[in-house]
C-alpha positions, 0 to 999 in steps of 0.5 A: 082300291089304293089311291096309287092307282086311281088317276088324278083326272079321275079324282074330285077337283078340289073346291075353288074359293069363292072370288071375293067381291066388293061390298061398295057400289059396283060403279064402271066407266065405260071402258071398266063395263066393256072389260068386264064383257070381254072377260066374261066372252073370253071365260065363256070361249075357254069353258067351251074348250075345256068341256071339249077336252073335259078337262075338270080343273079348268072347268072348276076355275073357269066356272068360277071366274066366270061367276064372280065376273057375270056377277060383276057385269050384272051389277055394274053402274055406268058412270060417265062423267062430265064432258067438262068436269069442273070436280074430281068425280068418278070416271075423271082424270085428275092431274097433280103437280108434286112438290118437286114439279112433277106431274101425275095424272091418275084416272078415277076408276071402278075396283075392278079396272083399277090398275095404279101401275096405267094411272087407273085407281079404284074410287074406293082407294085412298088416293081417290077419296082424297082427290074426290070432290076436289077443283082445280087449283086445290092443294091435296095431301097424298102419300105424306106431300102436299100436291096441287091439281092442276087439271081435270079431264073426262 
């Protein structure tokens, strides 16, 4: 039979790639573990709907996102930081003063709550292996400037 008259919910799906996942420690803060739950929940709700209309191409998405996002919760490691930090550590804000005055605060996160654009950066950027392990009053080089931290926060 030509291939013209076969439909295309009857054809095979094409195999989705695999979502990469991370080879460093899957290391969450609080915020970062209930995200991934409420990933998981919602992929969940959307299998149930597209198994309702079995609609193959979603189910191929779906099962796959849900996979790399049930892996990810099975694997995280809750960090929280200190009340009080006294060091920019996982789970901590960190605010620097630039050269021209002004500040930013930036929040040291797990990969996949990172999000630079809401100040969240991933542990394993290279912003945040800068700051790591730094007080309050030290001068760090980001982005080619020599910027200060001037406060640390949970």
């Amino acid at each position: 039979m030509s291939r013209a008259f076969v439909k295309e919910s009857d054809q095979d799906t094409e195999a989705l790639p695999e979502r990469a996942v991370s080879e460093h420690a899957n290391f969450v803060t609080a915020r970062g573990l209930a995200l991934l739950e409420a990933s998981v929940r919602e992929l969940e709700a959307q299998r149930t709907a597209a198994r309702g209309q079995d609609d193959r191409a979603v189910l191929a998405r779906v099962a796959r996102d849900l996979r790399y996002f049930v892996s990810r919760r099975d694997s995280a490691r809750l960090i929280q930081p200190p009340a009080k930090p006294t060091v920019a550590r996982f789970g901590v804000a960190v605010t620097v003063r630039l050269q021209d005055g002004k500040e930013l605060r930036s929040r040291i996160v797990g990969e996949d709550e990172a999000d630079p654009r809401e100040g969240l950066i991933s542990y394993v950027s290279p912003i945040a292996k800068t700051l790591i392990g730094a007080t309050v009053g030290a001068t760090v080089e980001i982005g080619g400037q020599r910027t200060q931290i001037i406060r640390l926060e949970s």
